[in-house]
LUMVEX-516201 format. One line per field, with one value per residue: residue in three letters; x, y, z of N, C-alpha, C in turn. Coordinates in Angstrom, 1 decimal, m for minus. Each point is the difference from the previous one (the first is absolute). Example, Ala and Ser with C-alpha at 12.3 -4.5 7.8 and 13.67 -1.06 7.14 Angstrom:
// LUMVEX-516201
pado <- (ALA  SER);
nc1 <- (13.2  m0.4);
nc2 <- (m5.7  1.1);
nc3 <- (7.8  m0.7);
cac1 <- (m0.9  0.9);
cac2 <- (1.2  1.1);
cac3 <- (0.0  0.0);
cc1 <- (0.9  m0.8);
cc2 <- (1.2  1.1);
cc3 <- (0.0  0.8);
***
This chain:
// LUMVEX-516201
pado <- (UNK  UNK  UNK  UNK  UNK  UNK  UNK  UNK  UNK  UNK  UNK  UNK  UNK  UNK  UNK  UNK  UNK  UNK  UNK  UNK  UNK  UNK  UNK  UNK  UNK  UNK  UNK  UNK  UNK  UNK  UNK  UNK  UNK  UNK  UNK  UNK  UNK  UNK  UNK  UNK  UNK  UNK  UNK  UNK  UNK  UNK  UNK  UNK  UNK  UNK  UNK  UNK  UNK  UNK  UNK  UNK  UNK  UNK  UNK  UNK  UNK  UNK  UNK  UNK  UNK  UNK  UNK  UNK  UNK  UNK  UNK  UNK  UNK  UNK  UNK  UNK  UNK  UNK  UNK  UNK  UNK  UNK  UNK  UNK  UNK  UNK  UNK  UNK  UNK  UNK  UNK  UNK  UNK  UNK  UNK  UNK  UNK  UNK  UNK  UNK  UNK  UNK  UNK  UNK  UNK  UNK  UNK  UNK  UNK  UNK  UNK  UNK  UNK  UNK  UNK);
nc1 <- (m17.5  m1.6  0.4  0.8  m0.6  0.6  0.7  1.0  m1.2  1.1  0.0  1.0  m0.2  1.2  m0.6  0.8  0.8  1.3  0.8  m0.2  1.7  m0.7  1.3  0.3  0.9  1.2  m0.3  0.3  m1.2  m1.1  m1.1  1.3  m0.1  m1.5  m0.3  0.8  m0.5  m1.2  0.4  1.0  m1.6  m0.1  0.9  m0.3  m1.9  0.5  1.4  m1.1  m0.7  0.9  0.7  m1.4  m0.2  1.0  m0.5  1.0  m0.4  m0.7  0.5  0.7  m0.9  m0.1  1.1  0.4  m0.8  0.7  1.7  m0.1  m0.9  1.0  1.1  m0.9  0.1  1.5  m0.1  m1.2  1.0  0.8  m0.4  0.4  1.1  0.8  m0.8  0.1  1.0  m1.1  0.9  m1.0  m0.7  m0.9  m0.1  m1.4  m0.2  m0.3  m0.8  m0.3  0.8  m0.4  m1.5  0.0  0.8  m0.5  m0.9  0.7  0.0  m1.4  m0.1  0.7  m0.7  m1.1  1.1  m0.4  0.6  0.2  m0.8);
nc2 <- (m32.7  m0.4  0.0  0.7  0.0  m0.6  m1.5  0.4  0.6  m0.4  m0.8  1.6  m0.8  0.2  m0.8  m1.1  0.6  0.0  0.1  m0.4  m0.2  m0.7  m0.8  0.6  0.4  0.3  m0.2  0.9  m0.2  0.4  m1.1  m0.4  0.8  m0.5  m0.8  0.0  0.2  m0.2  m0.8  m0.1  0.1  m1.2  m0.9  0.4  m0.8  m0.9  m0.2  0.6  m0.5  m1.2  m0.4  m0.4  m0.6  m0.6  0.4  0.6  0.5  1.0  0.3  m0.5  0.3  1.2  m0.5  m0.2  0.3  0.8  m0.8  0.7  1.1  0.1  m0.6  1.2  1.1  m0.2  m0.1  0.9  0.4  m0.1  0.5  1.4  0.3  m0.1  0.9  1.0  m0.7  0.6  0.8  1.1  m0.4  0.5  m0.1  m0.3  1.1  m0.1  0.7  m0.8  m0.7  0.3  m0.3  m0.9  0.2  0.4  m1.0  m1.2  0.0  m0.3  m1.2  m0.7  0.3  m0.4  m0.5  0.4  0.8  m0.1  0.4);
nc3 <- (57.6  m0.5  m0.9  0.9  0.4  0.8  m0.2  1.0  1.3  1.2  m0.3  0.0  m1.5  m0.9  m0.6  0.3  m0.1  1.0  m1.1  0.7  0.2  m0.1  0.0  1.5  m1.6  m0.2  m1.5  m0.8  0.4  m0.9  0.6  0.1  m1.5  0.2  0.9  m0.5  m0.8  0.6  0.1  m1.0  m0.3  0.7  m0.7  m1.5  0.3  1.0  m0.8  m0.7  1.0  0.1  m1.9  m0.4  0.7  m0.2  m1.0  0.1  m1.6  m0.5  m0.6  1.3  0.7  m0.7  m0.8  0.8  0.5  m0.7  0.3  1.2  m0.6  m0.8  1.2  0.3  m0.9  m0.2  0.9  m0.4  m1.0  0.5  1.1  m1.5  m0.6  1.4  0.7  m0.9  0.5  1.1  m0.1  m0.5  1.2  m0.1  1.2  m0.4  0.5  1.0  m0.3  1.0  m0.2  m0.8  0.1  0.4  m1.4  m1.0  0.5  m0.2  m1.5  0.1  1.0  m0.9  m1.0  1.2  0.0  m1.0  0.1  m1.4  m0.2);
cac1 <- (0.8  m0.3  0.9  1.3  m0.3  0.1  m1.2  m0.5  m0.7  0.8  1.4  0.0  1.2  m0.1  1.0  1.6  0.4  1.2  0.4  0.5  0.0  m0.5  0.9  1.0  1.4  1.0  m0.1  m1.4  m1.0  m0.3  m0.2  1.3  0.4  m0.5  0.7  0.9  m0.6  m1.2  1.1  0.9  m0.6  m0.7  1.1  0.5  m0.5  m0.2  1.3  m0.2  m0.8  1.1  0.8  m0.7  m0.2  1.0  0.4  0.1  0.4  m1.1  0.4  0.3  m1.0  m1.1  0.3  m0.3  m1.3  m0.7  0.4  m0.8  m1.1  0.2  0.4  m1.1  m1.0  0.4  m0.6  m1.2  m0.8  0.8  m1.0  m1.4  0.5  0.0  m1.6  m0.6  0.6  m0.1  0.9  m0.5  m1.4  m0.5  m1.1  m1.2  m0.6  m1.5  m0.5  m0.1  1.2  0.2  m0.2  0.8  0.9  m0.5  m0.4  1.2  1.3  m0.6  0.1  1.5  m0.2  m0.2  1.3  1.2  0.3  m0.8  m0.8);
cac2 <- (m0.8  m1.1  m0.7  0.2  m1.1  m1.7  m0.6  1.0  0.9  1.1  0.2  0.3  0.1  m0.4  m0.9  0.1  1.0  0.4  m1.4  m0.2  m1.9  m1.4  0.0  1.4  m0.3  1.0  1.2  1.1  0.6  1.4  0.3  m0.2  1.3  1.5  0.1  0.4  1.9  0.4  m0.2  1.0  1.1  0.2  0.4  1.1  1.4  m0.1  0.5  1.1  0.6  0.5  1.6  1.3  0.4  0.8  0.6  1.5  0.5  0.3  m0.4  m1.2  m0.3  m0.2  m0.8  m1.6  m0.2  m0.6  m1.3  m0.6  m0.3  m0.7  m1.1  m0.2  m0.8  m1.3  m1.1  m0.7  m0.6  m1.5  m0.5  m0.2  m1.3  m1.4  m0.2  m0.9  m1.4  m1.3  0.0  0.4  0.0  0.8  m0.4  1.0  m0.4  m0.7  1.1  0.6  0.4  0.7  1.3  0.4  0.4  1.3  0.9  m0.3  1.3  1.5  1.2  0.9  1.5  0.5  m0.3  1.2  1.4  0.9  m0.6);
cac3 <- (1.0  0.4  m0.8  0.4  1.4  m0.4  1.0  1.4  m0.2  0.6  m0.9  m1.3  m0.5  m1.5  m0.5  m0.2  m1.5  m0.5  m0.8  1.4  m0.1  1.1  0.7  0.3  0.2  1.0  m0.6  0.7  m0.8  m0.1  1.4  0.6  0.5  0.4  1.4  0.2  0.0  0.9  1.1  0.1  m0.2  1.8  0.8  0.1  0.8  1.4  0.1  m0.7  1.0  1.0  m0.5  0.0  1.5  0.5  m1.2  0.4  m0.7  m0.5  m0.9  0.1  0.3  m0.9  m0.4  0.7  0.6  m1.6  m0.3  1.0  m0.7  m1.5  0.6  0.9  m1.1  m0.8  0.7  0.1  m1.7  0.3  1.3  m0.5  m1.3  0.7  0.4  m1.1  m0.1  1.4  1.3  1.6  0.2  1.1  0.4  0.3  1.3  0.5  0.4  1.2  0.2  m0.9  1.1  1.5  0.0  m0.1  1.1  1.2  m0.1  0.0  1.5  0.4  m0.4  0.9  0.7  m0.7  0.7  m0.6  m0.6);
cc1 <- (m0.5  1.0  1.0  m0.6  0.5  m1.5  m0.5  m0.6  0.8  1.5  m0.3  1.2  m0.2  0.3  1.1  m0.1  1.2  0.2  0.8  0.0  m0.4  0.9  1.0  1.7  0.4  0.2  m1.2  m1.1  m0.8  m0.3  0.9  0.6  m0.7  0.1  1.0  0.5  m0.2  1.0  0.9  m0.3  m0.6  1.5  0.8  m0.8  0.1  1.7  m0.3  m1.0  1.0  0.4  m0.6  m0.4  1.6  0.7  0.7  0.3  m1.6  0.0  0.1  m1.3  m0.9  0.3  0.0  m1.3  m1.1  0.4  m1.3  m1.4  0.1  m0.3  m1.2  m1.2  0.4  m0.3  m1.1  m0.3  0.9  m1.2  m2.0  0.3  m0.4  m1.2  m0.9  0.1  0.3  1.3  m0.4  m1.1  m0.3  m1.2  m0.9  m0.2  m1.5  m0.8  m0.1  1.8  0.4  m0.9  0.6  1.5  m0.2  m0.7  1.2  1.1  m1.2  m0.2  1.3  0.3  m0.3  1.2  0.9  m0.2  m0.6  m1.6  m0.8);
cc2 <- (m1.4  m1.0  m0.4  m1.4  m1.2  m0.6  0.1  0.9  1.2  0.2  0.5  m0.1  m0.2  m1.2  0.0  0.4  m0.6  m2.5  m1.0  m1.4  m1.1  0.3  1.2  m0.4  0.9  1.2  1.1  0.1  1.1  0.8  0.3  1.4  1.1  m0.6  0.7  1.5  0.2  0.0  1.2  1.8  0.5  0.7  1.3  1.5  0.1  1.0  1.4  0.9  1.1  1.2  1.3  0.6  0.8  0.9  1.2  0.7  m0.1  m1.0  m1.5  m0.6  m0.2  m1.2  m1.2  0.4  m0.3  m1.0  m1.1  m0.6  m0.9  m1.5  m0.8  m0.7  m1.1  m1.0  0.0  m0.4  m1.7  m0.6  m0.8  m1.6  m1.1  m0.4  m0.1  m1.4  m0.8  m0.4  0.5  m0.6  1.0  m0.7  1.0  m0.1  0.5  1.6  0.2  0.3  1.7  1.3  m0.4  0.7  1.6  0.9  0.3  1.6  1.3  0.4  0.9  1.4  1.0  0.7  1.0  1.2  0.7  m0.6  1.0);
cc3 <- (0.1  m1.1  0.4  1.5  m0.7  0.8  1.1  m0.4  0.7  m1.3  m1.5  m0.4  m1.6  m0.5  m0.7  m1.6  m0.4  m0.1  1.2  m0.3  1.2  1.0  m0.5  0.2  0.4  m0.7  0.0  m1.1  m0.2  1.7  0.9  m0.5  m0.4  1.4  0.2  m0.2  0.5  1.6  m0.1  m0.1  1.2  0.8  m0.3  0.0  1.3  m0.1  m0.4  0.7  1.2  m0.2  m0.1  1.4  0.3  m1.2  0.8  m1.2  m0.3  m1.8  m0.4  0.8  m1.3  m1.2  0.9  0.0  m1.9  m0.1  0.8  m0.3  m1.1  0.7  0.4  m1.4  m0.4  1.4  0.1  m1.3  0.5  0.3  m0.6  m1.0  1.0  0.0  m1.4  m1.0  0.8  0.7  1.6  0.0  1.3  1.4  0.1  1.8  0.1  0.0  1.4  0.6  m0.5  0.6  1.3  0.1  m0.2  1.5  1.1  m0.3  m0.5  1.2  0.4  m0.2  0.6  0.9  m0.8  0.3  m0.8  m1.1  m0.9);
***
């Protein structure tokens, strides 16, 4: 991972990969449609969550819910192309944040009915 850090020490990211021109015209570039996947793939697992939740045909459940998964991979391999070509960057946070968050949702456990 230490490769993957740019110049910040909190910021992880890749350097730009994808052939990206200076100035941005109106037409679309590589980045522009895996955006654009990645977009329409969010939108059609958030529409595809719905149908399987309301599937009433056994049948019909188990087929959407594999379309579901399929949908689901093809957005993180989108998700991984962007990020390994420096469309995403990630912020690192701080270790103490990090246990204060853990301890904050391990007292909660306490709080479940069953354990």
């Amino acid at each position: 991972m230490q490769n993957q850090q740019s110049q910040s020490t909190n910021t992880i990211k890749n350097p730009k990969g994808l052939d990206l021109p200076q100035v941005k015209g109106p037409e679309m570039n590589d980045r522009d449609f895996i955006n654009d996947g990645l977009s329409t793939c969010k939108y059609l697992t958030d529409s595809l969550n719905i149908a399987v939740r309301e599937a009433s045909h056994e049948q019909l459940y188990n087929d959407m819910a594999q379309i579901l998964q399929e949908t689901h991979d093809s957005c993180r391999v989108l998700f991984n192309l962007m990020f390994k070509n420096g469309v995403y960057k990630l912020e690192a946070e701080e270790q103490q944040k990090i246990d204060q968050a853990y301890q904050q949702f391990s007292n909660y456990s306490a709080q479940f009915p069953y354990q």
